[in-house]
C-alpha positions as a Markdown table, in Angstrom:
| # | Residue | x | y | z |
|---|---|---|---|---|
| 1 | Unk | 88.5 | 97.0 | 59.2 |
| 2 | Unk | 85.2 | 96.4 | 61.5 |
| 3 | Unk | 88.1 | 94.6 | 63.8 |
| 4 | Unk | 89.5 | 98.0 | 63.9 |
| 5 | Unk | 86.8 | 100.0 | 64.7 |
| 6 | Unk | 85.8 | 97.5 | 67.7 |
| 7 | Unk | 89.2 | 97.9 | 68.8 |
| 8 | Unk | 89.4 | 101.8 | 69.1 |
| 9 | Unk | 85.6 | 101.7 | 70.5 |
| 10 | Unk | 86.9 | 99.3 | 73.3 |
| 11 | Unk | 89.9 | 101.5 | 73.8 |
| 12 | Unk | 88.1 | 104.7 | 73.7 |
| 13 | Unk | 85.5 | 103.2 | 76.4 |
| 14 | Unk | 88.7 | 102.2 | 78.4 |
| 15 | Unk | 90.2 | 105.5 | 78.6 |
| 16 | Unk | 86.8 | 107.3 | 79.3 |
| 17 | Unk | 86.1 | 104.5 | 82.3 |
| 18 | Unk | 89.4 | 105.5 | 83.8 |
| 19 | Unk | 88.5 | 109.0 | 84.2 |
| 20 | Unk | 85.0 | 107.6 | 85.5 |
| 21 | Unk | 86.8 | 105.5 | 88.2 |
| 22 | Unk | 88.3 | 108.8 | 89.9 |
| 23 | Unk | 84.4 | 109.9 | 90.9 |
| 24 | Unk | 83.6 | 106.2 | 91.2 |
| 25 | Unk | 86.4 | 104.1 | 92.8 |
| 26 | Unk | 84.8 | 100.9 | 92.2 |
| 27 | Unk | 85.9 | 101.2 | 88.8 |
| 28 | Unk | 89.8 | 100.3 | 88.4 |
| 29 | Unk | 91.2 | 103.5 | 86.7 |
| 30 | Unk | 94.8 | 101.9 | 86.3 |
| 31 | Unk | 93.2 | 98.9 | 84.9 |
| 32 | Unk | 90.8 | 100.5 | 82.4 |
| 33 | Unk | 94.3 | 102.5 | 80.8 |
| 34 | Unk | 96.0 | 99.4 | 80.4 |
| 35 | Unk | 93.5 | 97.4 | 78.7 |
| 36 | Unk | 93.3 | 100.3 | 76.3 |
| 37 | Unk | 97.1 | 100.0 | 76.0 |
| 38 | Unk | 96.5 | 96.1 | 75.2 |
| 39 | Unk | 93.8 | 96.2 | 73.1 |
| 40 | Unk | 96.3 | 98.7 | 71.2 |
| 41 | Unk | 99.0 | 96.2 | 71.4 |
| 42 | Unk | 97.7 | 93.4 | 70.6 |
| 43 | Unk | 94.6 | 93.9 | 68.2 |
| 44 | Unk | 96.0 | 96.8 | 66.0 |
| 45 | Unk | 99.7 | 97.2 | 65.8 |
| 46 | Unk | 102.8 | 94.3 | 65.4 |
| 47 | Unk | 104.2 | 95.5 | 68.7 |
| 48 | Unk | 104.6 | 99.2 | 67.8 |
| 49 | Unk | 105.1 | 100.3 | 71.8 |
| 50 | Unk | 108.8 | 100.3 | 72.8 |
| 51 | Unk | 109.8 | 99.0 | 75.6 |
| 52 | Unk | 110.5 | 102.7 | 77.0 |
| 53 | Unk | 106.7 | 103.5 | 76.7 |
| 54 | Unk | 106.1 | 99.9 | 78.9 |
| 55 | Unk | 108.3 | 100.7 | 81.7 |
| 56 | Unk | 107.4 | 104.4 | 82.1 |
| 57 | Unk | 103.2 | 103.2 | 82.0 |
| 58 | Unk | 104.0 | 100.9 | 85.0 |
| 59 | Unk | 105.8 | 103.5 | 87.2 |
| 60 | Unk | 103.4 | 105.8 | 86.2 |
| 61 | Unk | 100.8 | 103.0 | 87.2 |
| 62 | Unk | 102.2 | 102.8 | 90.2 |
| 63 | Unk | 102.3 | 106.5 | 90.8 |
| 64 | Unk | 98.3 | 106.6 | 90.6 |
| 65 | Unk | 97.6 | 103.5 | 92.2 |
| 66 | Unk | 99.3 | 105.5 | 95.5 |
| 67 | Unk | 98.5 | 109.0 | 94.4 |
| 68 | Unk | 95.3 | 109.3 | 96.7 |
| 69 | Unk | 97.0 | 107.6 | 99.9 |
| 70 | Unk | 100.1 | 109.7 | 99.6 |
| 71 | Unk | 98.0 | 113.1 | 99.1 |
| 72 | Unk | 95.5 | 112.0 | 102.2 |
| 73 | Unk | 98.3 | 111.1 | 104.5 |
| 74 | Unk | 100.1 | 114.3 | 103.9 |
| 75 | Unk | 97.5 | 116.6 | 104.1 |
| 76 | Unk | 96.0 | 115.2 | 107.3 |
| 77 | Unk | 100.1 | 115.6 | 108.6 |
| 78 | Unk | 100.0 | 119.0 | 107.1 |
| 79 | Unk | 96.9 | 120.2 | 109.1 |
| 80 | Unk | 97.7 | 118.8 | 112.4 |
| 81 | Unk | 96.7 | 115.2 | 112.5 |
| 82 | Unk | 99.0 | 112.1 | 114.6 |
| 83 | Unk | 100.6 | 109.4 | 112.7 |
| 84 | Unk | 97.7 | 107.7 | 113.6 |
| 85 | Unk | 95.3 | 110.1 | 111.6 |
| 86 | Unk | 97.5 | 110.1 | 109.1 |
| 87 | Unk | 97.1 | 106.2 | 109.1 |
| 88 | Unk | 93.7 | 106.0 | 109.5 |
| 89 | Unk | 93.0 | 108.5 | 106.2 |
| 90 | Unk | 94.8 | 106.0 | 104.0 |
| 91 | Unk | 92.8 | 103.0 | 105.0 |
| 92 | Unk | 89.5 | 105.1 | 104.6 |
| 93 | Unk | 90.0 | 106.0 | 101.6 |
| 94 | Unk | 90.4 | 102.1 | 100.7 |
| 95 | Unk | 87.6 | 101.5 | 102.4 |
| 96 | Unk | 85.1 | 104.4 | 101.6 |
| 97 | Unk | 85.6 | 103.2 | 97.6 |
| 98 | Unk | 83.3 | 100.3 | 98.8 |
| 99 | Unk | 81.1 | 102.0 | 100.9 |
| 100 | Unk | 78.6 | 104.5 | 99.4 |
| 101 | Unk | 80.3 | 104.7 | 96.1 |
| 102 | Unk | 81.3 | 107.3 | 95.2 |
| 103 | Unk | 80.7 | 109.4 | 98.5 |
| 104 | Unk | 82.2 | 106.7 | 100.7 |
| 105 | Unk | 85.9 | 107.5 | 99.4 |
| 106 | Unk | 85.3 | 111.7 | 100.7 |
| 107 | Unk | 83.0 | 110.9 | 103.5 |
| 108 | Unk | 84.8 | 107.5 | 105.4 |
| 109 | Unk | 88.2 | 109.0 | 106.1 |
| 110 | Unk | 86.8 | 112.5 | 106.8 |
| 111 | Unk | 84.5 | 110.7 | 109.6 |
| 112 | Unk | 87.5 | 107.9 | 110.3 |
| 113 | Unk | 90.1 | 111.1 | 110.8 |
| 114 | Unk | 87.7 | 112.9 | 113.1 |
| 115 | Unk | 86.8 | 110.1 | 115.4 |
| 116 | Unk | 90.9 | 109.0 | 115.6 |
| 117 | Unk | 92.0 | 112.3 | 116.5 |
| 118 | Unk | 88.8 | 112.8 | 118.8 |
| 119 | Unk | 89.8 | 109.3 | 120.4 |
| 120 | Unk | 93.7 | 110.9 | 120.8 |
| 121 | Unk | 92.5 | 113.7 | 123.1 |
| 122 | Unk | 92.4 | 116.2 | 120.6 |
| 123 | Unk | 90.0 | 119.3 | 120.4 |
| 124 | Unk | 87.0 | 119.1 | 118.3 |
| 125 | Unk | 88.5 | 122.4 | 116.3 |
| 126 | Unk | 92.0 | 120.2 | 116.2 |
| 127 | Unk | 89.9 | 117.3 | 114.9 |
| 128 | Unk | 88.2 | 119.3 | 112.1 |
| 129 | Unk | 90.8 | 120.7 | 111.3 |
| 130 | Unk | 92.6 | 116.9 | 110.6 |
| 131 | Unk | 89.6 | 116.0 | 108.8 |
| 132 | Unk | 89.5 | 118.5 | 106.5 |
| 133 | Unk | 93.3 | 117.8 | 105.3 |
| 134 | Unk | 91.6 | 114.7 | 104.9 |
| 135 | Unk | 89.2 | 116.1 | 102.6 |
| 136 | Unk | 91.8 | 118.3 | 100.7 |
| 137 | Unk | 94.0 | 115.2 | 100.0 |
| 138 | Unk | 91.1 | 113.6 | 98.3 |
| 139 | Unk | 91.2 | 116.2 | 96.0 |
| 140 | Unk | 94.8 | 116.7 | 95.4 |
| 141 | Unk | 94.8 | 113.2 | 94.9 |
| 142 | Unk | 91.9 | 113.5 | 92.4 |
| 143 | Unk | 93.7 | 116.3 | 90.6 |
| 144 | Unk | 96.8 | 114.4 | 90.6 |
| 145 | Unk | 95.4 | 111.3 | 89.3 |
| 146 | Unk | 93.6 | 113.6 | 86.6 |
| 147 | Unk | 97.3 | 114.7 | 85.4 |
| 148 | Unk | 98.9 | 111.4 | 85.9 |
| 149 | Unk | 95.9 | 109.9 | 83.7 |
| 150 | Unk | 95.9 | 112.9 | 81.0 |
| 151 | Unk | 99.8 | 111.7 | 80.4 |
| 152 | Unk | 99.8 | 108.3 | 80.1 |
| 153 | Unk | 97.1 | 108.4 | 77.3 |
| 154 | Unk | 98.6 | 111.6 | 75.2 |
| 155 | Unk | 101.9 | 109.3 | 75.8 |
| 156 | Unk | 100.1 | 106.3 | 74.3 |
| 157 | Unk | 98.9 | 108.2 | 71.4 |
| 158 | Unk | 102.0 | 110.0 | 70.9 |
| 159 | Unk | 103.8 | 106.5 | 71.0 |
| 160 | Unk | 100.5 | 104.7 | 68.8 |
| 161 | Unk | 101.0 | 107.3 | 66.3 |
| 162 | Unk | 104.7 | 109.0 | 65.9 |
């Protein structure tokens, strides 16, 4: 029984850390879900998750591991950046979740997108204007990552429980 209580602490902690790991990237959101989904599966159930649940958590996985580089690089596109902005915003946003945490992942590929398209011969309006689809795919990123997250644990209780 005390086993059981430890167990749903650690998985409640998980799934509260992978929500904390969208403000502060140095904290592995994908990982924190699936070590709730373990500590499920291997401390308090005889293999209740199907195999259906398994398979749809790793697309879905992989969905939010490339949620923020997909919404970066196609908002930058969408307000005007090159290929090479577009570029650029998806390695900033790697990068900026080690610097300043948890500014660095809004701040580096804004600055990273403005300089690019600044070195390209583009206007400082154009620039901006890259940056800040830059800025707005952090956040439909954020938001998607939000959903994506909100699903995979009311799936895991829906599979835990029905």
């Amino acid at each position: 029984m005390a086993l059981d209580i430890i167990a749903w602490i650690i998985i409640a902690v998980a799934f509260i850390a992978s929500f904390a790991g969208i403000v502060y990237p140095v904290i592995p959101s994908p990982l924190m879900l699936w070590i709730g989904f373990l500590v499920f599966q291997f401390m308090l159930s005889d293999g209740d998750l199907s195999v259906f649940f398994w398979i749809a958590m790793v697309i879905l996985t992989v969905i939010l591991i490339i949620s923020d580089i997909i919404a970066n690089s196609y908002f930058v596109k969408k307000f005007g950046g090159s290929k090479w902005g577009e570029r650029i915003a998806a390695i900033g946003v790697i990068v900026g979740s080690f610097i300043i945490p948890p500014f660095g992942i809004i701040i580096v590929p804004f600055v990273a997108v403005l300089i690019t398209e600044l070195i390209q011969k583009r206007t400082p309006k154009e620039a901006i204007y890259s940056s800040i689809g830059s800025l707005l795919g952090f956040l439909g990123g954020s938001i998607a990552k939000i959903v994506i997250q909100l699903i995979m644990i009311v799936w895991f209780f829906i599979a835990a429980f029905v």
